[in-house]
N, C-alpha and C positions, 0 to 999 in steps of 0.2 A: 644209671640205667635201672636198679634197682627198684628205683621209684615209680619206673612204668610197668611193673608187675602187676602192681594192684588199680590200672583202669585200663580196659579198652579203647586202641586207636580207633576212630571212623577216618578212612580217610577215602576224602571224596574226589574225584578224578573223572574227567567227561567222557573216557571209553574202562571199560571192567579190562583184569587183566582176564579173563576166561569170558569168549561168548558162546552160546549154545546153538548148536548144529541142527537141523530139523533132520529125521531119518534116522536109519539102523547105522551105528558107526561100524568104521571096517578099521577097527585101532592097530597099530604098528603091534609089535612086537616090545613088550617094555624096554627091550635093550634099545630099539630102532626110536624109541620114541626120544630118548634121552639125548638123541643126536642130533635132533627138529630144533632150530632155534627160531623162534618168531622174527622176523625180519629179516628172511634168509631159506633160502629154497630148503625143503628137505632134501636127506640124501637120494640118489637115484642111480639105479642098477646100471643103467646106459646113456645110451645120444638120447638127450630129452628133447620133444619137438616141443617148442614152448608155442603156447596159443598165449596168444597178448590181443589184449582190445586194441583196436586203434588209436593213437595215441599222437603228437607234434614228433619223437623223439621216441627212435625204436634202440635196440642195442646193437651191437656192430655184428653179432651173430644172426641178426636178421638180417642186416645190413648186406652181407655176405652172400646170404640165402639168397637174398630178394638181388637178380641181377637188373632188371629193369630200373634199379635208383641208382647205379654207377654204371655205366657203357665201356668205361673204363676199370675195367678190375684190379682191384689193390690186393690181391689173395695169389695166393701159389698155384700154377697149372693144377696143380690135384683138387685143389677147392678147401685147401684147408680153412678150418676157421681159427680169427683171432682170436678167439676164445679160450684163454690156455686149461678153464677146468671141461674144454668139450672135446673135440678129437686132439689125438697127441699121437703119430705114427712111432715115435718110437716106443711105446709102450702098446702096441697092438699084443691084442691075443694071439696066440700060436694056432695055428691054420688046423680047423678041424675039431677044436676043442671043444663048441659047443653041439648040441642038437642039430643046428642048423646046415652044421658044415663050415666049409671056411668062410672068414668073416671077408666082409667089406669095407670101402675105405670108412662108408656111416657109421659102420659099429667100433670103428678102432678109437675106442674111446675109451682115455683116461681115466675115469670113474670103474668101468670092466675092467681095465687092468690092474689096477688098485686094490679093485676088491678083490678080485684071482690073487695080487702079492698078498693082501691083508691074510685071506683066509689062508691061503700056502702058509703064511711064516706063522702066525698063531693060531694054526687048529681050531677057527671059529667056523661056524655054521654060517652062513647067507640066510637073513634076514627073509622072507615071505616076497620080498621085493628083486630080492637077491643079492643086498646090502650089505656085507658084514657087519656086523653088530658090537660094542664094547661089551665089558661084564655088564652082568644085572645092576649091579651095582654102582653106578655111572651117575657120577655128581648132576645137581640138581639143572633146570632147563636155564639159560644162560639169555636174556633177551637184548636185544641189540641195543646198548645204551645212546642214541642218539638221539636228542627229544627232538618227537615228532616223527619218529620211524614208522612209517606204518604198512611195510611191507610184508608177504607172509604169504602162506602155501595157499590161504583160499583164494586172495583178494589180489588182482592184476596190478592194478593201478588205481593208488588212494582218490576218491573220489565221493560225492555224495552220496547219501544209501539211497537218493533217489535215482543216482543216475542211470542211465540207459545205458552206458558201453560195459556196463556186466558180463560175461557168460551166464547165459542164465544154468548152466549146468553147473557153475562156480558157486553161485551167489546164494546166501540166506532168504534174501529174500522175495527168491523167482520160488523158492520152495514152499510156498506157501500151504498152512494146513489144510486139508481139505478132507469132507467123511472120505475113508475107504481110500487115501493114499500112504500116506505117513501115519496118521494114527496120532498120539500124544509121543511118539519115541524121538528122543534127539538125544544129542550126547553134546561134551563140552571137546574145547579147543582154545590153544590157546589165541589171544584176542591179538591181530596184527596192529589195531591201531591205540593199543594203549602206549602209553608214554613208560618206554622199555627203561630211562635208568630209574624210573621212580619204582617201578617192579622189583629190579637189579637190588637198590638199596636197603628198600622192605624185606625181601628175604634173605638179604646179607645179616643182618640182626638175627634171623633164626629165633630160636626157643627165646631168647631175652623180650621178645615182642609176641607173645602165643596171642594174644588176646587181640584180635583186628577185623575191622567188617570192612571191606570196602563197597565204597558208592558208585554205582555210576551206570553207562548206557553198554548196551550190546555191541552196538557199534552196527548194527544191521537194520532193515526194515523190517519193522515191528507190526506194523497194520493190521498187519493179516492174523496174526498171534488171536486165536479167542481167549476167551476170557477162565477155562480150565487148562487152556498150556500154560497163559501165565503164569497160573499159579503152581503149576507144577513146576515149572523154570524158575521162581523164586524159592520154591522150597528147598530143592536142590540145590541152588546156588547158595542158599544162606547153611544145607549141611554140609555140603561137599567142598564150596571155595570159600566160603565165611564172605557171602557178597553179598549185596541187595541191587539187584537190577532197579534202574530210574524206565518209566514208560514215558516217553517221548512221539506226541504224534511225527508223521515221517517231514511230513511237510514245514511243521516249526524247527524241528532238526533242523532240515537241512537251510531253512533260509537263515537261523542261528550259526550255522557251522561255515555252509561254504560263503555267505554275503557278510555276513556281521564280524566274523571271528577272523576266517580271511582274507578281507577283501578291507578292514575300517582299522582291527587293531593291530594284526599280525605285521602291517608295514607301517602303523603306527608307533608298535613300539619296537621300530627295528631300525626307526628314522627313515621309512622310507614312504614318506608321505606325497601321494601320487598328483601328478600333473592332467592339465586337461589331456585328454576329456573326459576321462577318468573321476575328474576332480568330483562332479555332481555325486556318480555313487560314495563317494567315501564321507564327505561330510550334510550328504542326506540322507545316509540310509535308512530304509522304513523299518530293516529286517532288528532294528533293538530290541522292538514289543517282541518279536518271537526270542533274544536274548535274554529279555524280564523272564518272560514264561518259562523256559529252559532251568535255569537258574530258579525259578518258582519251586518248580517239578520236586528240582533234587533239596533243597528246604523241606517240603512237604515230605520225600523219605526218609531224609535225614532226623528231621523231630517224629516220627514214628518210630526208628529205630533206637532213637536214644534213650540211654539208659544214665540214671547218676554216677557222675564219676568217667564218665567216657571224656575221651580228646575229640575234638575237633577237627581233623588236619584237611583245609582247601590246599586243592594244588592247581595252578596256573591260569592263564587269561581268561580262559572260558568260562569262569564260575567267578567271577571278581566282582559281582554284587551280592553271593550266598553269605557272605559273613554279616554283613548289616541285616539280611531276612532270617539270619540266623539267632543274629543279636535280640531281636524284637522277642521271637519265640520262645527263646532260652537265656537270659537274663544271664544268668548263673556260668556258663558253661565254657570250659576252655574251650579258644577257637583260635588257632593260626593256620594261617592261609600263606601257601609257599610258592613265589614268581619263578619257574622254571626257564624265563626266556630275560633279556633284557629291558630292563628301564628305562625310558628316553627323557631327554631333560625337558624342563617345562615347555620350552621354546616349542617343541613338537605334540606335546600331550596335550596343550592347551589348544589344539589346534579341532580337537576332538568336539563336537559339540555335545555329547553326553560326558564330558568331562567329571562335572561336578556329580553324575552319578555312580561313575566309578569310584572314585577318589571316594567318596560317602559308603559307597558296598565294602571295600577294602577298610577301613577303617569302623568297621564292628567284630576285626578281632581283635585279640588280646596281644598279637604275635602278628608283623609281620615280616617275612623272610625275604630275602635278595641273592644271588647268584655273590656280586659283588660289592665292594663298598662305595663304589662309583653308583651303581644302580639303587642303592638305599639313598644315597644324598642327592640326586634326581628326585625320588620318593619325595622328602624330605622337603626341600624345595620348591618340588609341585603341587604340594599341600599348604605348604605356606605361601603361596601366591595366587591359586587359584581359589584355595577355603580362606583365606587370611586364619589359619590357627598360628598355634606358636610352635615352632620346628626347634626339636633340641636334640644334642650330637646321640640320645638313644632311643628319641620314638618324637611323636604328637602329644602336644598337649591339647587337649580337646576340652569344653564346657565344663564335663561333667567325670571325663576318665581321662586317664591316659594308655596312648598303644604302642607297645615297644615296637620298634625298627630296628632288625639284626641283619645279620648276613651268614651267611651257611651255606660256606660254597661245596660244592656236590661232588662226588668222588663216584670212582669205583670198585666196584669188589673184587680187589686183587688178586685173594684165594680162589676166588672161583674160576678168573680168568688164568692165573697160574696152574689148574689143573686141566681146564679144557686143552692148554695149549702142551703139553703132556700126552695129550690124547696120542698114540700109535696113529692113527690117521693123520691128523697134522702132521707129523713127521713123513709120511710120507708125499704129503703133499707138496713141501718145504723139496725133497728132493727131486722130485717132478720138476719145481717150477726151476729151481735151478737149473736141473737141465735144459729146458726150453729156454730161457733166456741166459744158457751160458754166456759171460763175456759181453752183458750189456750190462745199463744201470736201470735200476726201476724205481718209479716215483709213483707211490699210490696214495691215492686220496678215495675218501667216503662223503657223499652229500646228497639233499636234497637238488634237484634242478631250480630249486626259483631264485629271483632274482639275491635273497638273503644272503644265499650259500657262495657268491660270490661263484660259481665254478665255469662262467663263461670268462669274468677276472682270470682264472687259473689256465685255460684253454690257451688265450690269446699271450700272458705271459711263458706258457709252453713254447708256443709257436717264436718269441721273441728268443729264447733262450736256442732254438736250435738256429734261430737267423745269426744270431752274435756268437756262437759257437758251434760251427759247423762240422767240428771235428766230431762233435756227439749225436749227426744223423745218421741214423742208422745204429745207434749204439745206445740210445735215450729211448724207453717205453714209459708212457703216462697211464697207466691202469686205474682207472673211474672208477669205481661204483655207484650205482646213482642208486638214494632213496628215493620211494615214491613221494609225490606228492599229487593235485588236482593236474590237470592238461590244463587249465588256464595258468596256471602258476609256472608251467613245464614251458610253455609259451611264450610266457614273457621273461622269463629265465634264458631265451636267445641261446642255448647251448647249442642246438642242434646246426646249426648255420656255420660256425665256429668249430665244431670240432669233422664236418665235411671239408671243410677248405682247407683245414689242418692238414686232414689225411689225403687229401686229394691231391697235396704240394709237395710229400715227405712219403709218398707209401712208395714201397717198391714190392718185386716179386715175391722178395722172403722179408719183409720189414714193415710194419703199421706204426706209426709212433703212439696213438690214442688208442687204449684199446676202454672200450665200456662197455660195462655189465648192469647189469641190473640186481638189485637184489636175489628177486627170484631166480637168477642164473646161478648162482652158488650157495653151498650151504656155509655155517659159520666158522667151521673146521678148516676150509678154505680159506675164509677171510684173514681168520688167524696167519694159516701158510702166508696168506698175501704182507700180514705184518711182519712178519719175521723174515722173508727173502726180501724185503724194501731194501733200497737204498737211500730213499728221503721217505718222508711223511707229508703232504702237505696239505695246508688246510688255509684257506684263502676266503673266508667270510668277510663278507663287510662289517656284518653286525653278531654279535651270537650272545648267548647266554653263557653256559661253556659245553667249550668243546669235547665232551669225555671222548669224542674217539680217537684225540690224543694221548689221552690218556692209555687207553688199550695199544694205540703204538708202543709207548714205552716202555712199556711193561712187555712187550714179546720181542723185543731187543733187547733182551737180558744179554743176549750173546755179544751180539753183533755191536751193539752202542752206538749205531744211524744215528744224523741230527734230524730233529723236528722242524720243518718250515710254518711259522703259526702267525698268523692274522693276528696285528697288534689290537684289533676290533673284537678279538674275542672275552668273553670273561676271565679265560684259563691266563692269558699274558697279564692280566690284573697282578696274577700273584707272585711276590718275589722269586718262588720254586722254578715257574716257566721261562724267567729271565733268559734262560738257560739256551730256549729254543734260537733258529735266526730269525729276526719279525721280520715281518716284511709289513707294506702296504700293499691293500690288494688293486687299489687304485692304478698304482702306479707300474706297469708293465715290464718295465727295461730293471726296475730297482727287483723284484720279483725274480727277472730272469737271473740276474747276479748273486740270488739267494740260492737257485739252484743250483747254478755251477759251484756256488762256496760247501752245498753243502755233498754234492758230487766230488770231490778234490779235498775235504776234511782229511786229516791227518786221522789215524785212529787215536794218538792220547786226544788229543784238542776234542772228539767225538765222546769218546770213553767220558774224559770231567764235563765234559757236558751234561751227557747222558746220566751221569751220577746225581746231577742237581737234579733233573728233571722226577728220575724212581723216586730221590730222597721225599721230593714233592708228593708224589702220586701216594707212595705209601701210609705217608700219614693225611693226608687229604683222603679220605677213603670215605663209601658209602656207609658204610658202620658210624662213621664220626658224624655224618652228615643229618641222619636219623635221628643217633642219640642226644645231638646238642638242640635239634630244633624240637624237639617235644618235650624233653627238658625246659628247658628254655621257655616254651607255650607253657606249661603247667605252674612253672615258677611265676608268669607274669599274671596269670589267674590269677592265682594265690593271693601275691599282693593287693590286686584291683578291689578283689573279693574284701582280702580283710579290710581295705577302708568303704567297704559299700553296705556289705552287709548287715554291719547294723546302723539304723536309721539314727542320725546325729541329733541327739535331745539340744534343747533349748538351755540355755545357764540356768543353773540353780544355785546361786550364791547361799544359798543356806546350807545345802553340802561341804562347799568348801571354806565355810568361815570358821567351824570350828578350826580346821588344819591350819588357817589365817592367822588365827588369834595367837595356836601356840608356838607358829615358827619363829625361826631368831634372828635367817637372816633369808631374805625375800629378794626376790631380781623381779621386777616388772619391764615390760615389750610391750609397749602400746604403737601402735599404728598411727600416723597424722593421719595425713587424706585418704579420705571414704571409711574413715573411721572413725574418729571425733572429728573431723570436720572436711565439709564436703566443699570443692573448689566450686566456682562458678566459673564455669569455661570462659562465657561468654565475654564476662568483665576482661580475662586474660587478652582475649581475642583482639578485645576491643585497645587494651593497652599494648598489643605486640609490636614492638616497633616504634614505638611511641619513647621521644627522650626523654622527655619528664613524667616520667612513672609512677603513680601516687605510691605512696611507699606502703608497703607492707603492714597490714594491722591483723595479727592471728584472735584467735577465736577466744574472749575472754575466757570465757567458763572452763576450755580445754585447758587453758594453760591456770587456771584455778585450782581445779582437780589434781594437774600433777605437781604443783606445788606444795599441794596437802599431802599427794601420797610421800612426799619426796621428805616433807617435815619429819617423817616417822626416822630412827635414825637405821630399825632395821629391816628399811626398804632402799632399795635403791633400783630407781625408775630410770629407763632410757624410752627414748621418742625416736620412733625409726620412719624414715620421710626419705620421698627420693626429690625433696626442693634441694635446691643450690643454697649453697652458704651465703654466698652477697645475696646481697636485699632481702634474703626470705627467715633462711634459720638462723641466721647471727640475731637477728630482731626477738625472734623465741629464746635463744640465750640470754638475752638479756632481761628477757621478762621472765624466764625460768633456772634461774641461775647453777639451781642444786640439780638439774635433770639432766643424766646424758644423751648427745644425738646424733643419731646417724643420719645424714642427707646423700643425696644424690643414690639411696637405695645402698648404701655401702662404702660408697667410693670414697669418702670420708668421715673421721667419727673425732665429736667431741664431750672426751670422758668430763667426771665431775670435777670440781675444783679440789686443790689438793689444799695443806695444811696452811698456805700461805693466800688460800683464795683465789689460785690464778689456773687458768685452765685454757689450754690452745688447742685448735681442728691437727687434727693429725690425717696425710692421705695414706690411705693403703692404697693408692695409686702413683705411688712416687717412681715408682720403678716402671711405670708400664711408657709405652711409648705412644702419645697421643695425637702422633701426626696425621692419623686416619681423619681427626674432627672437618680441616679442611676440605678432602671430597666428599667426606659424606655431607658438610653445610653446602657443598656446589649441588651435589644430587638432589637434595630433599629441594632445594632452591628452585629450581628445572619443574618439579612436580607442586609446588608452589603454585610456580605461576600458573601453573595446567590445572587445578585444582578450586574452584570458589569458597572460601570461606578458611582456607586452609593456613597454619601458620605454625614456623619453629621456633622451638623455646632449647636454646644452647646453654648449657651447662658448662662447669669445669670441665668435667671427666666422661661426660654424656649427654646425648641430645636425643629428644622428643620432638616426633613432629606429628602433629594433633590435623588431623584431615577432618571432622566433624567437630561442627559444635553448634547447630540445631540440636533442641531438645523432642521435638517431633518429626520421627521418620518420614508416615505418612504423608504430609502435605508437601514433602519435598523427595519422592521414594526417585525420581530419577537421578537427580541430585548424591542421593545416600548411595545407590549402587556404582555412580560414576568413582566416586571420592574413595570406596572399598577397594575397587578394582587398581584404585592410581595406589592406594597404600598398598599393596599388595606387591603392585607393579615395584616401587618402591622399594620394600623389602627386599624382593627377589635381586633385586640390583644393586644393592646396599651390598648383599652378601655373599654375590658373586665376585667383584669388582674388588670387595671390601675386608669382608668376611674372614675368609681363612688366612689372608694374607699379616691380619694385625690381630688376631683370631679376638674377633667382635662378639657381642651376644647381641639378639632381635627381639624382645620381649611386646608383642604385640598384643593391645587392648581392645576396647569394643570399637573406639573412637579416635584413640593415637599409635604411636608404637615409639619402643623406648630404644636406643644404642647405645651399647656402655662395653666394657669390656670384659673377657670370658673372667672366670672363676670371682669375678665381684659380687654379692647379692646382698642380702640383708641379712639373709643364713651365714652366708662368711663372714659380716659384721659381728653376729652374734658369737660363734666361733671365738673369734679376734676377743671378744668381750668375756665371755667364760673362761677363757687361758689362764690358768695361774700368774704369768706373767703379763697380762694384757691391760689393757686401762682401767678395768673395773677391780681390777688388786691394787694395781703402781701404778696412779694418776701421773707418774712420769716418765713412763714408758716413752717411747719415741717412734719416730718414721721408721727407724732403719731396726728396729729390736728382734729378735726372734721372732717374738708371736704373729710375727703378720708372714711367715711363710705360707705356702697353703697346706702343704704335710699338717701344719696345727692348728689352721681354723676349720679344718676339718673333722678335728677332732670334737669327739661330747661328751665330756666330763664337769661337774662343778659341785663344790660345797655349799652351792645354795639348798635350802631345804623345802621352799618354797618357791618355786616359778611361775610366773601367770603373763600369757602371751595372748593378745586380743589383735587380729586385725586380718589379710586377704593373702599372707604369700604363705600357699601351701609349701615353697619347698622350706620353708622355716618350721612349717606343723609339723611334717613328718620328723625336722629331727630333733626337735625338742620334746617329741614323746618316744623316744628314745630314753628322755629321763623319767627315773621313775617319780618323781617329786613335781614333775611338769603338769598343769594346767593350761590348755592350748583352746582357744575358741575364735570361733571363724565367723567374719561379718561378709562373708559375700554369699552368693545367690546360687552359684555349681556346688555340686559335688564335692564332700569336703574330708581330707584326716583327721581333721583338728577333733577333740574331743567333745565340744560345745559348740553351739551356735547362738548368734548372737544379732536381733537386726540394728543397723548403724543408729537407728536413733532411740537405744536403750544402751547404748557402750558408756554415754556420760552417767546416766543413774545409776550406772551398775558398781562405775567406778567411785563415786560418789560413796554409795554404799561401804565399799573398802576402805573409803579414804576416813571415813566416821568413827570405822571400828578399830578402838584403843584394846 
């Protein structure tokens, strides 16, 4: 962490955590303010009448109110509501005690008597509101870690900043400036729709991160804003919250945010890719070009704000073509970009028709991040079948760079939730609710309403578990919380239908089984009490990122050690730690309902070691960790890019290195066969594939001239590194170059030089691997074969190539070349799904073919094998089964050669042979290279020539 002292994070995020209020603020009380959590009502002195916009799905305290939508009333003669933080008669105030006189059944509200015990028992003052207040000193503002929270004291119901069911007395942007109303005065607030645990995390770091600008939007209608509030709201925000507000017309917002963002990827990448009639908007949508623009915008602040030496850090869907607009402008600059939701496998991503330009946006940074390891190899995957790049177990290999693929699963910050729940108010609210629900069980869960959150799943599993156990009617409460989201999404989320019929079947005079709130119905003090008096947790996604507000359950069961019921569909069940939870599916209703009851009937030890795995988890799983490894991480993978980019790769200068030529003693040479001294002709292969009688083999005179000269010398010793097969191709080279050693099939075999008696055999470093995979993948590639024109497989011992191109002009055949990319792709992807991890394969994919061999094989771990003190280039009679062919030692880089000179296209061979300091490394291919020199293929023979002359 120390390392991130000296640059600046920018990190860019599509709503600021602080937006700015228009008007004179009426600010709380600093103690009152400390107790505001953004997605989560502030405190309030009494019965609060909630104004709510119209909406699909009201709360059960409206429910209540409003007698006209039940005829039938599920409520007590008195009218009490289900609401356990609104009226509570047995905590009524004592008759007389206010102003008023004696209260009513309205006022006998839990909140007033709270604050009457708070102030009674610790001699605090009532807040301006009437609130009691903590000390001054009241740890920092706490935001509701659920990505995609976006509830909050101004904003009713998450919705467009164009929409119309505002209050316009709520809303930013009904306050429009105007001479002679407002003036330029506004204040800040914190922002309801930024993404709370990425806030949570950020300031869990503290002092170790001082130096941070965030990017991003207001989260309001900006329109009206002229052109000197802007700038006085940027200037402010850049000294006061270290921000840079992004200016967004309202109208490209919002057709970016509520059509493109929710409506194309958000159930794109949640696999919930929508049916007609539906279907037209998702894979036609117009609203991209306002997604380009958006994503423009914050590019354009971002490269005015940057500074050298700053990070980079994108955070989630909405901005996942800023990294490639970012890459263009700033060459140089660390940039990781971190997916806060789930990755869907290619199957569904491809489904996208802007596919290839997301996939392109996300791969201009240096770093990309995943929730889990499941949703990196999705990544992975969907890049190698949709780009055909080369997909490897730590990132893309790409043309010109390579981009790390991590995973950096996201925590929370313990300490802070460990102190709010400390708070004197939660405590008392923990004894409130116990009271009110003496003698039942309580099952609370937190989510959004749409269809993602799974919570109409959890409804109708409710309702199964009091059908199959009816001893728990009457004695079982499901306490909701719903996040906001759009009313289209609330809509199609079907909760509200579901949890009427619930309560309609199971309420009685004194009993609701469902009770649901809304964010804005409680503050987070409360939410707390609600985690702590639970009896379950449960969280019933279909699809999620992770779940941190599992997280914060287990953590306020310190006491009690409740089980967790978690959706095997989440990110968090990914991790060994959550094992711990009971899964359930959320599909499945009756399996669901028997999760409840197991975890209603838990023993306390069976709870307690449960509960023990689960902290163990959370604790070190923390937002701190989550921070510090991915900007780490981003800045390290810079680094590396950088030092092989940086400086521009000179041409050979063999007059450089011949002095050091002349006076070494003992020399290793690596030359490269094909596309280096000699270049195949596809076509002639094509043409003989399949073909019995095979004209035989005739290598390239002059190649094998050269290394016979270099080989003459006695202290040189030359190897020829080729991924042909040993029959028919390099046994024929052995024989015409007797003194040279050679590696074929890329590795998988090596034939050192003759030893003292002349005699010299192929040794596999494949003896041990298990080659049954060859079989389906020759049936698969076979399949795509036949579906393929022009296309054909060339089998190896130990690996197989299957070559889909072999026109040398795209142009004249471009339908052709796109079909044949698309089937190798296809190809791939099925190879190592099917194939892959099972005999663990590598896919090494070319312009024109793509190669299958097995993991830890290359031409680097030949070389390995060959520098070993023990390996064939010391003991010509080493064998199959000797030490050196471990992989702990071909990994290793060490040798007493003093001269090394490596000519040819496999960067992972460049980087680790300049690792030695004696190494000479040059590269004949056409990307982006480590190698030291460059070299074009038809100056490799005169160069070597050169060498081979000097005595």
């Amino acid at each position: 962490m120390s390392s991130l002292r000296h640059h600046r994070v920018i990190i860019a995020s599509l709503f600021l955590p602080n937006t700015a209020v228009l008007g004179d603020s009426n600010p709380p009380s600093p103690d009152e303010s400390a107790l505001q959590t953004p997605g989560f009502a502030p405190p309030t002195p009494g019965p609060r009448q909630l104004q709510r916009t119209p909406g699909p799905l009201k709360s059960i305290v409206e429910d209540l109110k409003d007698k006209t939508r039940n005829p039938t009333p599920s409520l007590t003669p008195r009218g009490e509501s289900s609401n356990p933080f609104s009226a509570f008669p047995g905590l009524s105030l004592p008759s007389g005690n206010g102003a008023s006189g004696p209260t009513t059944p309205a006022a006998e509200s839990l909140i007033d008597a709270l604050s009457s015990k708070l102030a009674a028992a610790g001699g605090k003052t009532p807040g301006a509101s009437g609130i009691t207040t903590p000390a001054p000193n009241a740890a920092r503002q706490y935001q509701t870690t659920h990505h995609g929270s976006n509830a909050g004291p101004r904003v009713q119901r998450r919705a467009s900043r164009s929409s119309t069911h505002r209050a316009a007395s709520r809303s930013l942007s009904s306050s429009r400036h105007e001479p002679g109303s407002h003036g330029h005065k506004f204040h800040f607030e914190s922002n309801p729709h930024c993404n709370g645990g990425l806030k949570n995390a950020v300031e869990s770091v503290g002092d170790r991160l001082r130096r941070k600008l965030w990017v991003g939007t207001l989260g309001t209608n900006t329109d009206g804003f002229r052109e000197g509030l802007r700038r006085s709201v940027e200037w402010r925000m850049r000294e006061e919250r270290n921000s840079v507000p992004v200016w967004i017309p309202d109208s490209d917002f919002a057709s970016c945010y509520d059509e493109f963002c929710h409506q194309v990827l958000w159930p794109a990448l949640h696999y919930a890719v929508p049916d007609a009639p539906k279907t037209k908007s998702f894979y036609e949508s117009a609203a991209f070009k306002q997604y380009v623009a958006v994503n423009q915008r914050f590019a354009d602040t971002i490269v005015a704000a940057y500074q050298e030496g700053d990070i980079i850090w994108v955070n989630d869907y909405h901005l996942m073509l800023l990294p490639e607009m970012l890459r263009e402008r700033l060459p140089g600059a660390p940039i990781g970009f971190f997916l806060h939701v789930a990755f869907p496998s290619s199957e569904i991503f491809r489904c996208l028709s802007v596919r290839e330009d997301l996939l392109k946006g996300l791969l201009g940074a240096d770093l990309i991040g995943f929730q889990t390891a499941n949703y990196a190899r999705h990544f992975r995957q969907t890049v190698s079948r949709i780009l055909a790049a080369e997909a490897l177990p730590k990132g893309i290999q790409l043309e010109d760079r390579f981009v790390d693929v991590g995973v950096f699963p996201m925590g929370i910050d313990v300490g802070s939730i460990t102190q709010k729940k400390r708070d004197p108010e939660v405590t008392e609210w923990v004894k409130s609710l116990r009271q009110r629900y003496a003698g039942m069980k309580l099952i609370v869960g937190r989510d959004k309403l749409d269809v993602i959150q799974g919570v109409r799943q959890k409804i109708l599993a409710f309702e199964a578990f009091l059908d199959k156990y009816p001893e728990y009617q009457g004695k079982a409460v499901l306490i909701q919380v719903a996040l906001q989201t759009t009313e289209e999404n609330e809509a199609q989320g079907g909760v509200a239908d579901v949890v009427s019929h619930l309560n309609s079947r199971f309420s009685t005079l004194t009993y609701q089984p469902v009770v649901f709130l809304h964010t804005q119905d409680l503050t987070f003090n409360q939410y707390l009490a609600l985690l702590t008096v639970a009896d379950a947790f449960m969280v019933t996604s279909v699809r999620e990122g992770m779940a941190l507000r599992a997280h914060e359950f287990v953590e306020c069961q310190e006491k009690r050690h409740r089980p967790l019921i978690l959706s095997e569909f989440t990110g968090s069940y990914s991790f060994s730690g959550f094992r711990s939870c009971i899964p359930i599916n959320p599909w499945d209703k009756r399996g669901t309902a028997k999760a409840i009851h197991q975890a209603l009937t838990m023993t306390d030890d069976e709870a307690t070691s449960r509960w023990e795995d689960l902290h163990n988890h959370v604790v070190t799983q923390t937002a701190q960790a989550f921070v510090t490894s991915f900007l780490v991480r981003c800045l390290r993978s810079n680094l590396e890019h950088m030092q092989s980019d940086s400086i521009s790769v000179a041409a050979l200068d063999a007059s450089r290195i011949l002095p050091r030529y002349r006076h070494s003693q003992k020399r290793l040479w690596l030359v490269d066969f094909e596309g280096t001294l000699w270049v195949r002709d596809i076509r002639i292969i094509a043409r003989n594939a399949g073909v019995a009688e095979t004209p035989l083999f005739e290598p390239p005179t002059e190649a094998i001239e050269v290394l016979n000269k270099l080989a003459e010398d006695p202290r040189n010793e030359v190897w020829l590194l080729s991924g042909l097969p040993v029959k028919g191709s390099l046994e024929i080279v052995a024989e015409k170059a007797p003194n040279v050693g050679i590696v074929a099939e890329n590795g998988c075999f090596i034939r050192p030089r003759p030893d003292r008696g002349g005699k010299a055999s192929w040794i596999s470093m494949v003896a041990n691997f298990n080659l049954t995979w060859k079989a389906p993948c020759l049936e698969i590639l076979q399949y795509f074969t036949e579906r393929t024109p022009g296309s054909f497989i060339e089998e190896r011992e130990a690996s197989v190539v299957w070559r889909f191109w072999t026109e040398k002009n795209v142009e004249d055949h471009l339908s052709d070349w796109q079909w044949a990319r698309r089937q190798a792709a296809e190809a791939q992807n099925h190879i190592f799904d099917s194939l892959g991890e099972r005999y663990g394969l590598r896919i090494i994919p070319g312009s024109t073919s793509f190669l299958v061999l097995p993991n830890n094989i290359s031409r680097s771990s030949a070389v390995g094998a060959i520098l070993n003190p023990g390996g064939p280039a010391r003991s010509p009679a080493a064998h199959a089964h000797a030490a050196w062919l471990a992989p702990e030692v071909t990994e290793d880089t060490d040798t007493d050669f003093d001269f090394v000179f490596a000519v040819g296209k496999d960067e992972k061979l460049m980087r680790r042979l300049n690792e030695l300091d004696n190494a000479e490394t040059c590269s004949t291919g056409v990307r982006g290279t480590d190698a030291k020199w460059k070299l074009d293929q038809e100056q490799v023979l005169p160069a070597l020539q050169r060498f081979a002359g000097m005595k």
